[in-house]
SEBA-272392 format. One record per residue (C-alpha): chain; residue number from 1; x, y, z; residue in one letter. Coordinates in nm, 4 decimals, m for minus. Example, Ala and Ser with C-alpha at 12.3 -4.5 7.8 and 13.67 -1.06 7.14 Angstrom:
// SEBA-272392
<node cadena="A" num="1" c1="1.2300" c2="m0.4500" c3="0.7800" residuo="A"/>
<node cadena="A" num="2" c1="1.3670" c2="m0.1060" c3="0.7140" residuo="S"/>
// end
This chain:
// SEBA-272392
<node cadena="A" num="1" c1="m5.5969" c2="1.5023" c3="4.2593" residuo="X"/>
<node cadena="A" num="2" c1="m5.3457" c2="1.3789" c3="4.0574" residuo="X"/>
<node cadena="A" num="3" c1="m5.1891" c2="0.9984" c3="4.0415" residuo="X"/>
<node cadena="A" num="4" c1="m4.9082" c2="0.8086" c3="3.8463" residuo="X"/>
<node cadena="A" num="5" c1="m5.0287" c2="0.6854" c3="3.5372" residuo="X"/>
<node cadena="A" num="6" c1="m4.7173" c2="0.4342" c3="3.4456" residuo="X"/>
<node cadena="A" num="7" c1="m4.3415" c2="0.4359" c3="3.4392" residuo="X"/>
<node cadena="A" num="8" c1="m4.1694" c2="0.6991" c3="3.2747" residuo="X"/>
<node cadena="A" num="9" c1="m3.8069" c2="0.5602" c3="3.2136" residuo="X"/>
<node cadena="A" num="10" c1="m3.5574" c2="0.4185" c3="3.3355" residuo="X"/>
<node cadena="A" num="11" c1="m3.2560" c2="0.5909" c3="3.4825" residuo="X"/>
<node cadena="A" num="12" c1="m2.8653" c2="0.3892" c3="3.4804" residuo="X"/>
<node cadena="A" num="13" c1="m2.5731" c2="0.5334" c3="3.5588" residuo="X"/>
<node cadena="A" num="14" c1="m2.2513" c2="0.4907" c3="3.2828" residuo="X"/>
<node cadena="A" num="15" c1="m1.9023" c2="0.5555" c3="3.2078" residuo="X"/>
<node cadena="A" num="16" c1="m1.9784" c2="0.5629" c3="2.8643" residuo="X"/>
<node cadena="A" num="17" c1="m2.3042" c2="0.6686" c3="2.7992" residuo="X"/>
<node cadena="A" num="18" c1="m2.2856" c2="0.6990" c3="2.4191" residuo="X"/>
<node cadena="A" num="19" c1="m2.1112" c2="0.3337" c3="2.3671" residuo="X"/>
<node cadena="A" num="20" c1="m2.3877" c2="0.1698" c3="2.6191" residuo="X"/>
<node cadena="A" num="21" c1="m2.6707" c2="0.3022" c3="2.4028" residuo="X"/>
<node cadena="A" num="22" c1="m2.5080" c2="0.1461" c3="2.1067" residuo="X"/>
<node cadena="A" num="23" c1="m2.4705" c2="m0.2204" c3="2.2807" residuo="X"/>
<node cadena="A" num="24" c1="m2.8469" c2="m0.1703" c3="2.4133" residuo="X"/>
<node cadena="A" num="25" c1="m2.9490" c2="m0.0807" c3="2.0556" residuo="X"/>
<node cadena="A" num="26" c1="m2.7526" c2="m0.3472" c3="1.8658" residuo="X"/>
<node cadena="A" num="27" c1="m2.7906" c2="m0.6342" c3="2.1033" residuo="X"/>
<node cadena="A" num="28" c1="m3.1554" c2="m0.5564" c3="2.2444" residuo="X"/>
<node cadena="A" num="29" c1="m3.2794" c2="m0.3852" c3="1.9935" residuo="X"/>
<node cadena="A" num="30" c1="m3.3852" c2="m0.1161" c3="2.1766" residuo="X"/>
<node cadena="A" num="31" c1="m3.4717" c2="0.2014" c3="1.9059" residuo="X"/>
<node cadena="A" num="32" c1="m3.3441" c2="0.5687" c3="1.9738" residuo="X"/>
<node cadena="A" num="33" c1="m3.6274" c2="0.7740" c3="2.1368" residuo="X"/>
<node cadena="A" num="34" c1="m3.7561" c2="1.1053" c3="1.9773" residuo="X"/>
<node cadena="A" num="35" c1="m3.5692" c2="1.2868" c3="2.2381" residuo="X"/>
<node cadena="A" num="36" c1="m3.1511" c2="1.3107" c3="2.2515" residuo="X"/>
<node cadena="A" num="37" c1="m3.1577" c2="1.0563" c3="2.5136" residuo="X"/>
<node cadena="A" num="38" c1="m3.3657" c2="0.7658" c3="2.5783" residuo="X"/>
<node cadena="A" num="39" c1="m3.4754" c2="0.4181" c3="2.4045" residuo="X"/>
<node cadena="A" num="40" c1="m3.8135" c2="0.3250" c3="2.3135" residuo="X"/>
<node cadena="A" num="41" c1="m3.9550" c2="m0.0850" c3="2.3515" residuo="X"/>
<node cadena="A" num="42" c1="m4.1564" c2="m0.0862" c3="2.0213" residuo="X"/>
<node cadena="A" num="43" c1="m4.3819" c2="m0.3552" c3="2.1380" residuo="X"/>
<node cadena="A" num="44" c1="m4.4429" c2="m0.2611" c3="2.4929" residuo="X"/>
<node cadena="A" num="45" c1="m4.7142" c2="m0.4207" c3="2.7140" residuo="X"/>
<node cadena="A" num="46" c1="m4.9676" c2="m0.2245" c3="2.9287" residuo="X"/>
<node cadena="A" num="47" c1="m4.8064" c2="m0.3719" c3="3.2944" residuo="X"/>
<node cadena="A" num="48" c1="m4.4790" c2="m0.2772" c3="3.3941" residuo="X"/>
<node cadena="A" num="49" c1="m4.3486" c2="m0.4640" c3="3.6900" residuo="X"/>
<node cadena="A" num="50" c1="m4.2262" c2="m0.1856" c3="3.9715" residuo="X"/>
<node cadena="A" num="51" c1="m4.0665" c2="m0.4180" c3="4.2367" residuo="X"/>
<node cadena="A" num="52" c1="m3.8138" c2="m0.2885" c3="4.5929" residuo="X"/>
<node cadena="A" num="53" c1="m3.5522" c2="m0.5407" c3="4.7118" residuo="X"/>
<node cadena="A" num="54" c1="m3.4086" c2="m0.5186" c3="5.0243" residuo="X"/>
<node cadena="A" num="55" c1="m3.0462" c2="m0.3841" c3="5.0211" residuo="X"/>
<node cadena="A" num="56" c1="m2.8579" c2="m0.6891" c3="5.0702" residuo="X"/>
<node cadena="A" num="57" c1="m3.0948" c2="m0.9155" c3="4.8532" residuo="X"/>
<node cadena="A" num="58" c1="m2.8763" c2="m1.1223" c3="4.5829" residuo="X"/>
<node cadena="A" num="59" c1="m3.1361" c2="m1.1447" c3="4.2921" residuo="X"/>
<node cadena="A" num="60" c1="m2.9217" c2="m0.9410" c3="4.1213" residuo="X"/>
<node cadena="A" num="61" c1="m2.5534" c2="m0.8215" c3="4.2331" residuo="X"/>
<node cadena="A" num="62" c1="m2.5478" c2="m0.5915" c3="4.5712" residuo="X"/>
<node cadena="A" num="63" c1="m2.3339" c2="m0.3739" c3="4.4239" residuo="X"/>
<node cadena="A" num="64" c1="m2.5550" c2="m0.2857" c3="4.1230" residuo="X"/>
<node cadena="A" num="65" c1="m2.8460" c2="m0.0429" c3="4.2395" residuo="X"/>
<node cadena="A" num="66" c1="m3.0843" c2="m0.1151" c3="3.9964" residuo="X"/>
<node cadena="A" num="67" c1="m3.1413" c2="m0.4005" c3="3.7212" residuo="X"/>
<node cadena="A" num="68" c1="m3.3191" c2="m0.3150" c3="3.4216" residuo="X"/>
<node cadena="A" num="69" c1="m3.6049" c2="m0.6209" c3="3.3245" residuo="X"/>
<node cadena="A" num="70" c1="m3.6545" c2="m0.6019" c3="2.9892" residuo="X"/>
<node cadena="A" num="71" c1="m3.9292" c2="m0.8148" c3="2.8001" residuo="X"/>
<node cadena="A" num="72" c1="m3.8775" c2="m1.0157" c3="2.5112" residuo="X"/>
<node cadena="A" num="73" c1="m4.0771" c2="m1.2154" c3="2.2506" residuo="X"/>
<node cadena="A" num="74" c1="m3.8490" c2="m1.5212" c3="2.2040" residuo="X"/>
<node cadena="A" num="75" c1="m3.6114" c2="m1.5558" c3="2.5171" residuo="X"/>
<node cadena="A" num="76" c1="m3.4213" c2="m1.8785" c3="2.3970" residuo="X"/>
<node cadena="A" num="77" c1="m3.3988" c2="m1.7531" c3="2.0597" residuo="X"/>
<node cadena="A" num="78" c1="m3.2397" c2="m1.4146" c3="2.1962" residuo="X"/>
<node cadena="A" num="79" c1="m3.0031" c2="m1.5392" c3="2.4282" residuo="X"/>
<node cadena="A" num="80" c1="m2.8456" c2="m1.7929" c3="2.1821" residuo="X"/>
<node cadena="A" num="81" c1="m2.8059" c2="m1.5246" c3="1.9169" residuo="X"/>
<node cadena="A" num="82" c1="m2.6996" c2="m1.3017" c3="2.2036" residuo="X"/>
<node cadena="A" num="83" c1="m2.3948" c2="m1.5801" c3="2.2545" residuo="X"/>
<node cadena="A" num="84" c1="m2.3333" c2="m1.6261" c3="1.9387" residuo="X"/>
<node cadena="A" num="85" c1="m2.2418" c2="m1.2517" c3="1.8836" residuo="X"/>
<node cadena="A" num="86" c1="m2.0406" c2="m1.2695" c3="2.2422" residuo="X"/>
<node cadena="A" num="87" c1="m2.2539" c2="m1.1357" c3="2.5034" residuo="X"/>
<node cadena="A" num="88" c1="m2.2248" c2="m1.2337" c3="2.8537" residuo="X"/>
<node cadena="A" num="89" c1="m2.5276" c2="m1.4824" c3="2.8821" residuo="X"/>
<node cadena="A" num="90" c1="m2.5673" c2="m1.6041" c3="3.2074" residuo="X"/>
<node cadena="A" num="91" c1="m2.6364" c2="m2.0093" c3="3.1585" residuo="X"/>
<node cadena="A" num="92" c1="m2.9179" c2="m2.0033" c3="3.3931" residuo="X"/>
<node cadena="A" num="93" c1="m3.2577" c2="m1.9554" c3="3.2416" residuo="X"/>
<node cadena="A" num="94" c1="m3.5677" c2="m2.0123" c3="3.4976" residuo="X"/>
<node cadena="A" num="95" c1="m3.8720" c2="m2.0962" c3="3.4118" residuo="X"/>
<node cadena="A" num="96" c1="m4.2442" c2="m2.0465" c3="3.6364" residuo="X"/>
<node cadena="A" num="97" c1="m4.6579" c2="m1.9864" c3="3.5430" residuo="X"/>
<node cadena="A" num="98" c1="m4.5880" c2="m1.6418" c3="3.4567" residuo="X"/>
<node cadena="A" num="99" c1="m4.3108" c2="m1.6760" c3="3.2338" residuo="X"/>
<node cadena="A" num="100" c1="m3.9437" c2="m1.7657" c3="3.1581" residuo="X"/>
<node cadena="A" num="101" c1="m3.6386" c2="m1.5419" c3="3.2444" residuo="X"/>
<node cadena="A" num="102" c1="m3.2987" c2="m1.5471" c3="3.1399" residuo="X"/>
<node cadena="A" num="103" c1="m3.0146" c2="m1.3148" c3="3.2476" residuo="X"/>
<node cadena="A" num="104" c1="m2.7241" c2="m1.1055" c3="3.0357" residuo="X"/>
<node cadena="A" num="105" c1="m2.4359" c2="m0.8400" c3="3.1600" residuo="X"/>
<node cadena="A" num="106" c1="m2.4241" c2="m0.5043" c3="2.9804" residuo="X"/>
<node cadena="A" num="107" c1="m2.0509" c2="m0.3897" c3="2.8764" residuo="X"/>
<node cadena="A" num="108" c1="m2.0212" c2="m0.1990" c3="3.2238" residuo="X"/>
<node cadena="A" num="109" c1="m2.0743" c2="m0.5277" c3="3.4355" residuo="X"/>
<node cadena="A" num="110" c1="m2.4905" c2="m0.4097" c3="3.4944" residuo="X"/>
<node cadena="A" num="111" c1="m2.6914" c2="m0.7682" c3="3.4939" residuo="X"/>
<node cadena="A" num="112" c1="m3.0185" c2="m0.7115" c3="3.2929" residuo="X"/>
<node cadena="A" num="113" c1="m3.2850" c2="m0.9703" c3="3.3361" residuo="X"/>
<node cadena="A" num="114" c1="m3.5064" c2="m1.0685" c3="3.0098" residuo="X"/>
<node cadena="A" num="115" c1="m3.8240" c2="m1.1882" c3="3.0723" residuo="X"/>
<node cadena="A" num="116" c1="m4.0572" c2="m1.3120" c3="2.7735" residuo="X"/>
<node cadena="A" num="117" c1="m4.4164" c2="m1.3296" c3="2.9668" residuo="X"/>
<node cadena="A" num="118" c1="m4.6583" c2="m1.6155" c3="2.9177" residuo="X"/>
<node cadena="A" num="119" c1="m4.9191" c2="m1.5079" c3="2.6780" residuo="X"/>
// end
């Protein structure tokens, strides 16, 4: 019997698919895929965090269907450079035993969460 064995991508929605993989890429640093579409993390973890909210749950906007999570290495460090080159950087930044998290908005209004886990 077959079973899942991880997470295979992840799917967003965009008016301007080709311009949104060139933020993601220049601000994120996420690097073109071998296929036409796609990113790869180049320093991806074994867990991946699969999580449901409720519909009307306000972690991230109720509008927005899915949020992408996105680990990082060196969250402070990222979102300051990520203001200095005038990305939306949400001022919050939260910090618990598991790790800290900070919060950014895409060019198409999508809230991505960056998470730099606790080693």
């Amino acid at each position: 019997m077959g079973s899942v064995i991880g997470i295979g991508g992840i799917f967003l929605r965009a008016n301007d698919p080709k311009a949104l993989y060139q933020w993601y890429e220049k601000h994120l640093g996420l690097v073109k895929g071998q296929g036409a579409y796609g990113f790869a993390a180049p320093k991806q973890r074994d867990e991946i965090v699969f999580s449901f909210f409720k519909q009307d749950n306000e972690y991230f906007p109720v509008a927005q269907k899915a949020m992408l999570n996105l680990l990082v290495d060196d969250l402070d460090g990222l979102l300051d450079r990520l203001t200095s080159e005038g990305v939306t950087v949400d001022p919050k930044r939260e910090s618990y035993d598991f790790g800290k998290f900070g919060w950014v908005t895409d060019p198409e209004g999508n809230r991505v969460e960056l998470w730099q886990p606790v080693e």
